[in-house]
C-alpha positions as CSV (number, residue, x, y, z in Angstrom):
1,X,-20.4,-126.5,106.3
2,X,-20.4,-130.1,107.2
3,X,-21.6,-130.4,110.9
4,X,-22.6,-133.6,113.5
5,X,-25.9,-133.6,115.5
6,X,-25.8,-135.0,118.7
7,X,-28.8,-137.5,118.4
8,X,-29.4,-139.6,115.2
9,X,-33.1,-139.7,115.2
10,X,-34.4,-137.2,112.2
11,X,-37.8,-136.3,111.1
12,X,-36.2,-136.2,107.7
13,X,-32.9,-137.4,105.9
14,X,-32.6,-135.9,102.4
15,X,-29.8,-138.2,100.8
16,X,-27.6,-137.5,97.8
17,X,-28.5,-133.6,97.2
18,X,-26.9,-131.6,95.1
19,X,-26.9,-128.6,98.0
20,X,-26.9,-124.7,96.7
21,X,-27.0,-123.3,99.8
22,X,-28.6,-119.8,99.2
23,X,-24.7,-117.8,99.4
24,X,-23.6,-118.2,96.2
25,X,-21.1,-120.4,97.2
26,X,-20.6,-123.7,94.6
27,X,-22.9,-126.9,94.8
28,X,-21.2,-129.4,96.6
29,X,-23.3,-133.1,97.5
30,X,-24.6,-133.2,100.9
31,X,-26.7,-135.3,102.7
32,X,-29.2,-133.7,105.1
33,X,-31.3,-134.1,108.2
34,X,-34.5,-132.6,109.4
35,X,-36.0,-132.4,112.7
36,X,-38.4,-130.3,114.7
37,X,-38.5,-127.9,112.0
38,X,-35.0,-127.6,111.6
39,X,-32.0,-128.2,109.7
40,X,-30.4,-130.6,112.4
41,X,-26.8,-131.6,110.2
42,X,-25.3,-131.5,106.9
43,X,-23.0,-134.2,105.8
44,X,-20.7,-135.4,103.0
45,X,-22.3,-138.4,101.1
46,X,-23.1,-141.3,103.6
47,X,-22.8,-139.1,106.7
48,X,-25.9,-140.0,108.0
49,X,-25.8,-144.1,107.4
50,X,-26.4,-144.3,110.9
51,X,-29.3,-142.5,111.3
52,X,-33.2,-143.3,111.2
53,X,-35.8,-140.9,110.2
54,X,-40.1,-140.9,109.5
55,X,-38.9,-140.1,106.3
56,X,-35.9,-140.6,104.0
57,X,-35.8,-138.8,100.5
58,X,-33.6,-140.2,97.8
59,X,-32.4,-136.7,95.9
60,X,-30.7,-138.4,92.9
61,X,-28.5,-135.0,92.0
62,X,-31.5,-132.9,92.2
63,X,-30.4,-129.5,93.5
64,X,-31.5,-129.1,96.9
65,X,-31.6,-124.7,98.1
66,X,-33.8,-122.4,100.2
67,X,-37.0,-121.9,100.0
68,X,-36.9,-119.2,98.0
69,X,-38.9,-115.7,99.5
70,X,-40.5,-113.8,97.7
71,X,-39.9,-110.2,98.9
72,X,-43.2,-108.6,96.5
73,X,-46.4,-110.3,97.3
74,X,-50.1,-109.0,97.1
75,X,-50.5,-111.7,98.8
76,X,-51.7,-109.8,102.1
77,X,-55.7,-111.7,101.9
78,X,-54.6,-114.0,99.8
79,X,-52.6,-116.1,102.7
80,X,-55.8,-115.9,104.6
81,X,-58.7,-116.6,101.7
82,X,-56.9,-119.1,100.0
83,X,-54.0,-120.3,102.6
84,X,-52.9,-123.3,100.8
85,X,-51.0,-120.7,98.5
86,X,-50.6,-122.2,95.7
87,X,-49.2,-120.1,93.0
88,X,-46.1,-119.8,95.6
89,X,-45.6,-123.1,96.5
90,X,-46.2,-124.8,93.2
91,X,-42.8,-122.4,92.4
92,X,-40.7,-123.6,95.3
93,X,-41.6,-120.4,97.8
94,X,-41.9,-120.8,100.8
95,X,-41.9,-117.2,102.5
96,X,-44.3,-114.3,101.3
97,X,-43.8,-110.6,102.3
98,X,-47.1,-109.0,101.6
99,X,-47.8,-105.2,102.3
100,X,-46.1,-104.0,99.2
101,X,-46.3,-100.6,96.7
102,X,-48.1,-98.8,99.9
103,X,-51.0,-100.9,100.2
104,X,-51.5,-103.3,103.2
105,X,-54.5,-105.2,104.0
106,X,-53.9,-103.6,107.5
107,X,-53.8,-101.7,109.6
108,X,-57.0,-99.9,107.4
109,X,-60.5,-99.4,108.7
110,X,-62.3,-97.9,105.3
111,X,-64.9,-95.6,105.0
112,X,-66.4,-97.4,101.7
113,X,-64.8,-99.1,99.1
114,X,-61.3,-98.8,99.1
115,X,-59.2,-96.3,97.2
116,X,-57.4,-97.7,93.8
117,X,-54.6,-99.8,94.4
118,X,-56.0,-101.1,97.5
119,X,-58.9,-102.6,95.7
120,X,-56.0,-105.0,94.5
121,X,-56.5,-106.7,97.8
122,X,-59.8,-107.6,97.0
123,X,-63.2,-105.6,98.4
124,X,-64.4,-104.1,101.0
125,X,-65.4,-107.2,102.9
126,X,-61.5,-107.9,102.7
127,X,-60.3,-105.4,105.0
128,X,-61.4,-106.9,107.9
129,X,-58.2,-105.8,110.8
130,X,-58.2,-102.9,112.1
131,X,-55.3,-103.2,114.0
132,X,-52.2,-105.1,112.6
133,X,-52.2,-107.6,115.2
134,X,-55.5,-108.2,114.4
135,X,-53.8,-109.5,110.7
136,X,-50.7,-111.0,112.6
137,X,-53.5,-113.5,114.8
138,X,-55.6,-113.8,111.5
139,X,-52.6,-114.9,109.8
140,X,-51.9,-117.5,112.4
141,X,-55.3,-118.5,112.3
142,X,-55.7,-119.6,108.6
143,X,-52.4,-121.3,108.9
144,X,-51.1,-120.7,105.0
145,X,-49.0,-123.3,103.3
146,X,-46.4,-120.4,103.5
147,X,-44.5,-118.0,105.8
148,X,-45.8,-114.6,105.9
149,X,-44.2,-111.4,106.6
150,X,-45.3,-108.1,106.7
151,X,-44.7,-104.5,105.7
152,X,-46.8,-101.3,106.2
153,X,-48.3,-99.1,103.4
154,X,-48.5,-95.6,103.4
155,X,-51.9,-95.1,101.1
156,X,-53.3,-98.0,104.0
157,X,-52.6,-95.3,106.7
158,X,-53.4,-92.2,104.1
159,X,-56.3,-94.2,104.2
160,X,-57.1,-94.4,107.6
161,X,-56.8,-90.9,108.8
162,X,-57.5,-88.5,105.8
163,X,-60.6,-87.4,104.2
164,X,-59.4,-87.4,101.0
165,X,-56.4,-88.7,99.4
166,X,-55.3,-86.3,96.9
167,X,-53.5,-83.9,99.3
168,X,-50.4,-83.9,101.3
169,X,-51.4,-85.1,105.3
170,X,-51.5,-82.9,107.8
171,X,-49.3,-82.7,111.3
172,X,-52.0,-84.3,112.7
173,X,-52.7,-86.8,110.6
174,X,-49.1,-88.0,110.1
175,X,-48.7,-88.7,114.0
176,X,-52.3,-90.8,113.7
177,X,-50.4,-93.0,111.1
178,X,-47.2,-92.9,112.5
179,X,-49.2,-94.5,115.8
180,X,-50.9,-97.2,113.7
181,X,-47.2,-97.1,112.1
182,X,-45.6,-97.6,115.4
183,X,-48.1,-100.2,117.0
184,X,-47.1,-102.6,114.3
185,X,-43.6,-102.1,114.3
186,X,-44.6,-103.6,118.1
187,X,-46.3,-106.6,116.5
188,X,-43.5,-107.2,114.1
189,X,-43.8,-105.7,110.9
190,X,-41.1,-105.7,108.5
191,X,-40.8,-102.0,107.6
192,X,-43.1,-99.4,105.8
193,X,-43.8,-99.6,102.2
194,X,-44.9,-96.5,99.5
195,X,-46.8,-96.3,96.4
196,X,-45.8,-92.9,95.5
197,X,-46.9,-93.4,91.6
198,X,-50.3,-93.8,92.3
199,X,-52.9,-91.2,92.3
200,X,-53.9,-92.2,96.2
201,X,-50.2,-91.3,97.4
202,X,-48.8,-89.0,94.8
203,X,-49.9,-85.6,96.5
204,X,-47.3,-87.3,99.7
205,X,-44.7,-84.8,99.4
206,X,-41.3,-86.5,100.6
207,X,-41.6,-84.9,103.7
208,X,-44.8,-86.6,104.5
209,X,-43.1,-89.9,103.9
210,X,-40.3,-88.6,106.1
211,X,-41.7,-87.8,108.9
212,X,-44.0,-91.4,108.7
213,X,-40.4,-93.1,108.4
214,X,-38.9,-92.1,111.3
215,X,-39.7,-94.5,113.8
216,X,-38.4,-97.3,111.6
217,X,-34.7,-97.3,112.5
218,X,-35.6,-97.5,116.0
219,X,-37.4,-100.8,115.3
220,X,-35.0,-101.6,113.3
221,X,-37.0,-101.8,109.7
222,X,-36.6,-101.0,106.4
223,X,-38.4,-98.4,104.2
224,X,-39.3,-99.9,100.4
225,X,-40.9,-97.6,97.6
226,X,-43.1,-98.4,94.6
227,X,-41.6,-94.9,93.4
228,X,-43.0,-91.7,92.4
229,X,-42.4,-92.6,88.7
230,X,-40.2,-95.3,86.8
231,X,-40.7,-93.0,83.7
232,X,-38.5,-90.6,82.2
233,X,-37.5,-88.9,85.4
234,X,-36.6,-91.8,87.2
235,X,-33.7,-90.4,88.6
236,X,-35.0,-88.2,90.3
237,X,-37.3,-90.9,91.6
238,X,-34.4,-92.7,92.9
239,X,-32.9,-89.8,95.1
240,X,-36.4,-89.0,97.0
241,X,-35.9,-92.3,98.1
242,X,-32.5,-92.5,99.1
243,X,-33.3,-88.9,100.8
244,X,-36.2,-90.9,102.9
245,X,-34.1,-93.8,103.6
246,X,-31.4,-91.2,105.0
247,X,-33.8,-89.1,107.1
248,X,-34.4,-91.8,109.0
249,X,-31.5,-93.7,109.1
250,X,-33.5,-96.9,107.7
251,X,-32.3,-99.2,104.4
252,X,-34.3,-98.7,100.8
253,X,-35.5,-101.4,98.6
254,X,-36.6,-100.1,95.3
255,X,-39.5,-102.2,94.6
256,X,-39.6,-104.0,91.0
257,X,-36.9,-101.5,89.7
258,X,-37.6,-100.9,86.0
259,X,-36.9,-98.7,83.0
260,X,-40.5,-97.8,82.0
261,X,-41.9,-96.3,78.4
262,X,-40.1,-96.6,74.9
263,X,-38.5,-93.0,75.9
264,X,-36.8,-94.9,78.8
265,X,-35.7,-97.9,77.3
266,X,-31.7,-98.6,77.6
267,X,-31.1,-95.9,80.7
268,X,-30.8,-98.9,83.1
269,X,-27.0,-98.3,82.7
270,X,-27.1,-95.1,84.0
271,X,-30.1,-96.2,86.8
272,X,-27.9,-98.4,88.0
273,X,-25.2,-96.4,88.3
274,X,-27.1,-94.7,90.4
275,X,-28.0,-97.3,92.8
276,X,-24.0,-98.1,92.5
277,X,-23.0,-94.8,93.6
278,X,-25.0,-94.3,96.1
279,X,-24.9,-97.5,98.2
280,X,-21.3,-96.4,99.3
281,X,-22.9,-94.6,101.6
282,X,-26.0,-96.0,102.8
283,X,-27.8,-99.1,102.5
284,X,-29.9,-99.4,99.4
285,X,-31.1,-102.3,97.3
286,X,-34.4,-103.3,94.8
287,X,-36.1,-106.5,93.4
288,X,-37.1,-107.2,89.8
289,X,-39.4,-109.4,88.4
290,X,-38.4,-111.4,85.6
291,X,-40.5,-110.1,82.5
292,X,-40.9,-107.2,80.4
293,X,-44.4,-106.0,81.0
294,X,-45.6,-105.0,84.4
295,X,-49.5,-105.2,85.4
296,X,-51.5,-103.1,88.2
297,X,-54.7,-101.4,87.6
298,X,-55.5,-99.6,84.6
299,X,-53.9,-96.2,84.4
300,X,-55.1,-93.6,82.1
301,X,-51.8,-91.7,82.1
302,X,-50.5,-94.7,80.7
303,X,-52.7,-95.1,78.0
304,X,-50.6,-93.0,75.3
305,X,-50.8,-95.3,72.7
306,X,-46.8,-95.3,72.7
307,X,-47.5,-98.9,73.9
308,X,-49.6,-102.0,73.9
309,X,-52.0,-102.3,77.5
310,X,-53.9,-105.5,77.8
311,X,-57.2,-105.6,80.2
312,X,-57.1,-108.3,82.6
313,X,-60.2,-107.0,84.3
314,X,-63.0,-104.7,84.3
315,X,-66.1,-104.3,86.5
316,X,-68.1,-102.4,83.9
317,X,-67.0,-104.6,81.0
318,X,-66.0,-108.1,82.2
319,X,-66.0,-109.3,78.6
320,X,-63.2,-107.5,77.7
321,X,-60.7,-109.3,79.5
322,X,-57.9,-110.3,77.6
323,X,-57.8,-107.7,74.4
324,X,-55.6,-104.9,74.0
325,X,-56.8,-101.2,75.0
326,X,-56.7,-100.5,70.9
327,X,-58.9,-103.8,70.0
328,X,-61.1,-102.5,72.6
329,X,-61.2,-98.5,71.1
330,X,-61.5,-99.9,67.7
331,X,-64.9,-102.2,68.2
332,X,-66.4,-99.4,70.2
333,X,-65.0,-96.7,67.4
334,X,-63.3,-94.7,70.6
335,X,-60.1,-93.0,71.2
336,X,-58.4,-94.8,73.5
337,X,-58.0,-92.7,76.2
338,X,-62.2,-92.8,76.1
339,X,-62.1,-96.8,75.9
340,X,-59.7,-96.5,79.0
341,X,-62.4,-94.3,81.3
342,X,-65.5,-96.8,80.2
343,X,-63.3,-99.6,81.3
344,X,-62.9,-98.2,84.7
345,X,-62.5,-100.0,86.8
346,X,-60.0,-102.3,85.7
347,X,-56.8,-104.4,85.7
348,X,-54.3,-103.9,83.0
349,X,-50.8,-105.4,81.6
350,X,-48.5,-103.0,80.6
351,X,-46.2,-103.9,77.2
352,X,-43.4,-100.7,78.6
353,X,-40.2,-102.5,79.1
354,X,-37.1,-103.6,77.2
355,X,-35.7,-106.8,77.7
356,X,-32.3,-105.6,77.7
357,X,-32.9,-103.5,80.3
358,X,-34.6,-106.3,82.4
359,X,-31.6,-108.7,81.9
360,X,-29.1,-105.9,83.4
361,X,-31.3,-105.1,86.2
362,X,-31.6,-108.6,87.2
363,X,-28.5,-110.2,87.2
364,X,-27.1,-106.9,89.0
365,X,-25.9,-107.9,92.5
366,X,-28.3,-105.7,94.3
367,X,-31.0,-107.0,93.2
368,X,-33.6,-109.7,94.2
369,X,-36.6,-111.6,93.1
370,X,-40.1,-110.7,93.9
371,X,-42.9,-111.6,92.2
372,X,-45.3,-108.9,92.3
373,X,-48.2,-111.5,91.7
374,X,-51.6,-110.3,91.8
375,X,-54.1,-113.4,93.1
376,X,-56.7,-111.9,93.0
377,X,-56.9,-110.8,89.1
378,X,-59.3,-113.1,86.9
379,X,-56.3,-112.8,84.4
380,X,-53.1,-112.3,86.3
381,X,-49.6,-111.7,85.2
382,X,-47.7,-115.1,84.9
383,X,-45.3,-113.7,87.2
384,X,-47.8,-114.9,89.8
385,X,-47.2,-118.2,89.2
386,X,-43.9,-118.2,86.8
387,X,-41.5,-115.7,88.4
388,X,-38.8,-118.0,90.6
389,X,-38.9,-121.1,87.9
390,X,-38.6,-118.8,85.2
391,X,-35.5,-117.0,86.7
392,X,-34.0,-120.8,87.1
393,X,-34.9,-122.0,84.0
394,X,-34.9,-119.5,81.5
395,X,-32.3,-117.1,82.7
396,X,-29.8,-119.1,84.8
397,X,-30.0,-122.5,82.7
398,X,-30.9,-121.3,78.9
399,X,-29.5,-117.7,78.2
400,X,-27.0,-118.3,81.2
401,X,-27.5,-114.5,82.1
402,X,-26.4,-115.7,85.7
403,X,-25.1,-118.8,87.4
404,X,-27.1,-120.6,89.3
405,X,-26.2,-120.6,92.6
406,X,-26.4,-116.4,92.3
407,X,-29.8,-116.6,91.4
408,X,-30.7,-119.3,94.2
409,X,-28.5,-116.3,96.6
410,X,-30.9,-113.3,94.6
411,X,-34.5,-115.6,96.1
412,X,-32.9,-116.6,99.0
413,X,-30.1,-115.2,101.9
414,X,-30.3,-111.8,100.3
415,X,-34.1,-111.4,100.8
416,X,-33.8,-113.2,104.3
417,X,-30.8,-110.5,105.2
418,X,-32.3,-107.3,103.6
419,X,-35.8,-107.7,105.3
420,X,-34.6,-109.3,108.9
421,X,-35.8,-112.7,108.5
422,X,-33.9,-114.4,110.9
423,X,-32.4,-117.8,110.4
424,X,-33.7,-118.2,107.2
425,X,-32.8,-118.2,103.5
426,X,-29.5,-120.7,104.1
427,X,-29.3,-124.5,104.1
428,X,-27.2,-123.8,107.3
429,X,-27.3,-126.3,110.7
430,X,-29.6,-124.4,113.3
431,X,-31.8,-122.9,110.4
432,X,-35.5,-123.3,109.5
433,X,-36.0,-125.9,107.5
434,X,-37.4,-123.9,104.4
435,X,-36.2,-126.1,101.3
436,X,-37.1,-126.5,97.4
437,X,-35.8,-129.6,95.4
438,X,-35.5,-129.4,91.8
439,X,-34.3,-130.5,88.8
440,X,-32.2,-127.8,87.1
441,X,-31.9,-129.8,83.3
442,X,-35.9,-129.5,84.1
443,X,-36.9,-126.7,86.0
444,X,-39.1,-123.9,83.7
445,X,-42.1,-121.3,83.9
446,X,-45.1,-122.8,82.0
447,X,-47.4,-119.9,83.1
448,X,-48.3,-117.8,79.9
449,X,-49.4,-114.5,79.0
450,X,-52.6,-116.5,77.1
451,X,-52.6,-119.1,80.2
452,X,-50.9,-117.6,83.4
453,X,-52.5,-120.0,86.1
454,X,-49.6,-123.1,85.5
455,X,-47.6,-124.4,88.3
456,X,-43.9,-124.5,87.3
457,X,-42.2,-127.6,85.8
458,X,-38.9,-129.2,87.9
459,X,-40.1,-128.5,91.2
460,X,-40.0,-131.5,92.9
461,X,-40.6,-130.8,96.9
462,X,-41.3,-128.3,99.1
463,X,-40.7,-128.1,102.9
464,X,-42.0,-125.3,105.1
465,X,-40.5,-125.7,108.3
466,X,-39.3,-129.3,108.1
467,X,-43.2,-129.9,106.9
468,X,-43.0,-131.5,103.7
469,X,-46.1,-129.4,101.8
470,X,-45.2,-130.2,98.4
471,X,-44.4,-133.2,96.3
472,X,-44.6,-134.3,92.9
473,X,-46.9,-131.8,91.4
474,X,-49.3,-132.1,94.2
475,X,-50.0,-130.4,98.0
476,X,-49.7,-132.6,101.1
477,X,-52.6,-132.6,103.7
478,X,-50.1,-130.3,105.8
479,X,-49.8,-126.5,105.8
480,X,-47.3,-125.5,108.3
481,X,-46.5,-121.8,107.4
482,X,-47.2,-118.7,110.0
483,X,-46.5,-115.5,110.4
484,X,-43.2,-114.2,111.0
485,X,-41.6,-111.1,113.0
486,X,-38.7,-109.1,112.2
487,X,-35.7,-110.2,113.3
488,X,-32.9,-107.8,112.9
489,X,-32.5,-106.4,109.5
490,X,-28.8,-107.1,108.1
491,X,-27.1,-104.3,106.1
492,X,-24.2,-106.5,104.4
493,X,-25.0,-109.3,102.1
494,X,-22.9,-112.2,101.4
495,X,-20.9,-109.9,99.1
496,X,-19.8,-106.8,101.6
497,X,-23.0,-104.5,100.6
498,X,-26.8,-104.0,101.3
């Protein structure tokens, strides 16, 4: 690990860290040197007495890792409207993927307001690139406090090229999004994304999402999938996406893998198993976030009364933000089904996990972070702002569900691997210098349910590309993210699989 630069000028030396270097491999302390963006040498203690730097940082023990990625933004406008990103940076990210659950801020051209989920993304005066290069040079524009990669959804393309959305696409139509599909492969994209559970891509049959897939193993992406349901037949879920991920030779992330409903609860044994058994023979993986209630838009198939929905947002009734469904059916003497259609539009926070099943997804090896953040809710999720610090804090330090150093890998080299980010995700000689300190005694969530907008506790500094963008609770004058291309996508982690 140790390694000797050849000149001993640095933009950078970060003395006495307490280095996790994003493999899982055990701390050691290292000294290290930044220049030109880069991690330019790792030493023992003292290995870099003799050289100068703009800027020396005295670590003191803190833990020094990757910038962690976060592999499930909604972040796609977000980077753009708001580029100094801070509900990522304030947790120690320093690489978005945006694009996620099948919606993509481009490549879409609308024909009036956009189709729920897209709406997530903000309104119609959001969508404003045609073309994804159009996004990749927008991106580059804005210059975001972050990295930002990309992926493609398929209710963005449904979008684009059908009158309607509640029907499968025709020949036609699939080789009009498989163009716009193909054209951003070109420019870079990560892969193509689904969002299979919602009403605007559920009448996709698989072999719709098939035959859209198939140009991704030539560009060598990767297909993920918000799947058809995470209810009771999960399962079967499960193997349409393996099937999609085998048709076209690509790998499948499972996007924020979850056991959903009371009737569910506990079968994340046997979901795993399933994701076990089948990556012996092809490349699957998912991400998690850590909590037990999940938030979108509000979904009246949901609203069973089996469990507790919260409204984040609604157009018709603003002031109903922050009550349950019930509390809202009661004052307006309702069913709540009925309270759910006068809401409409609207945000929601869904109360359907089990915590047990949330600890066995996450600490299985497969699996990585993502947030699944929505910026643009009045009331997000604290996920948005909580997700990485919480996994660090409450779960690796406090319960001690994981070690630390296999959560830093889980934000870190096995995002970078899975979705081609190339030379990033390691603190590794010759690698971008993407780097989080913190203080692991410290480190914690403080975004709430009640009050979600928090930054995190512990995190001390934040480089983006040897740019230091972060420090001591508050944003430097520099923002020196941009957008970045797919490299080649890896199919073994650290630990032999995908």
């Amino acid at each position: 690990m140790d390694s000797q630069a050849e000149t001993e000028k640095a933009d950078t030396l970060i003395v006495g860290a307490r280095v996790i270097d994003g493999t899982g491999a055990p701390a050691v302390e290292r000294d290290v040197a930044l220049r030109d963006g880069r991690i330019v040498a790792i030493t023992a203690p003292g290995g870099l007495a003799g050289w100068t730097a703009d800027e020396i940082v005295e670590a003191e023990g803190r833990v020094l890792a990757p910038g962690f990625i976060d592999v499930h933004t909604h972040d796609d406008t977000h980077v753009i409207r708001s580029p100094q990103m801070l509900p990522k940076l304030t947790q120690g990210v320093t690489t978005v993927i945006v694009g996620n659950c099948g919606i993509s801020v481009s490549p879409v051209t609308l024909k009036g307001a956009p189709p729920d989920p897209m709406n997530l993304l903000g309104d119609e005066g959001a969508f404003l690139y045609p073309t994804f290069a159009d996004y990749v040079e927008a991106v580059n524009e804005a210059r975001p406090a972050v990295n930002v990669g990309a992926l493609i959804g398929h209710t963005a393309l449904r979008n684009n090229h059908m009158d309607r959305l509640d029907r499968a696409a025709t020949s036609t139509e699939i080789e009009g999004m498989r163009a716009q599909l193909e054209e951003a492969l070109e420019n870079g994209a990560l892969g193509l994304s689904s969002g299979l559970a919602y009403g605007s891509a559920f009448s996709a049959p698989p072999e719709e999402v098939k035959a859209l897939a198939e140009p991704l193993s030539k560009a060598g992406a990767l297909y993920t999938t918000h799947m058809r349901t995470e209810f009771d037949a999960i399962l079967d879920a499960m193997d349409e996406a393996y099937q999609v991920g085998r048709h076209a030779r690509v790998p499948v992330v499972i996007s924020h893998l979850k056991c959903a409903g009371p009737s569910n609860w506990g079968r994340s044994v046997e979901v795993l198993k399933s994701l076990e058994n089948t990556r012996d023979g092809q490349p699957v993986g998912c991400d998690c976030y850590p909590y037990n209630r999940s938030s979108s838009t509000l979904d009246l198939k949901q609203v069973t009364g089996d469990i507790d929905i919260t409204i984040t947002w609604s157009e018709p009734h603003p002031e109903m933000a922050g009550k349950l469904i019930r509390e809202v059916a009661a004052e307006w003497s309702v069913s709540q089904q009925e309270a759910g259609k006068r809401l409409q539009p609207a945000g929601a926070v869904y109360h359907n996990m089990s915590e047990d099943d949330v600890r066995r997804i996450l600490s299985h090896p497969a699996t990585m972070v993502g947030s699944d953040g929505l910026p643009n809710d009045p009331l997000p999720h604290p996920r948005l702002w909580g997700a990485f610090p919480r996994v660090l804090g409450h779960y690796a330090r406090d319960t001690a569900l994981l070690p630390l150093e296999e959560a830093v890998r889980k934000m870190t080299s096995l995002s970078a691997r899975r979705f081609g980010l190339p030379e990033r995700g390691e603190v590794k000689v010759g690698y971008h210098a993407d780097l989080v300190m913190f203080d692991a005694e410290k480190v914690r969530d403080a975004a709430t349910f009640a009050d979600p907008q928090q930054p995190a506790d512990g995190i001390d500094a934040v480089w983006v590309n040897g740019v230091l963008s972060y420090s001591e609770r508050a944003v430097t004058s520099e923002r020196a993210g941009h957008f970045v291309s797919r490299g080649s996508a890896s199919k073994l982690d650290a630990h032999g699989a995908f």
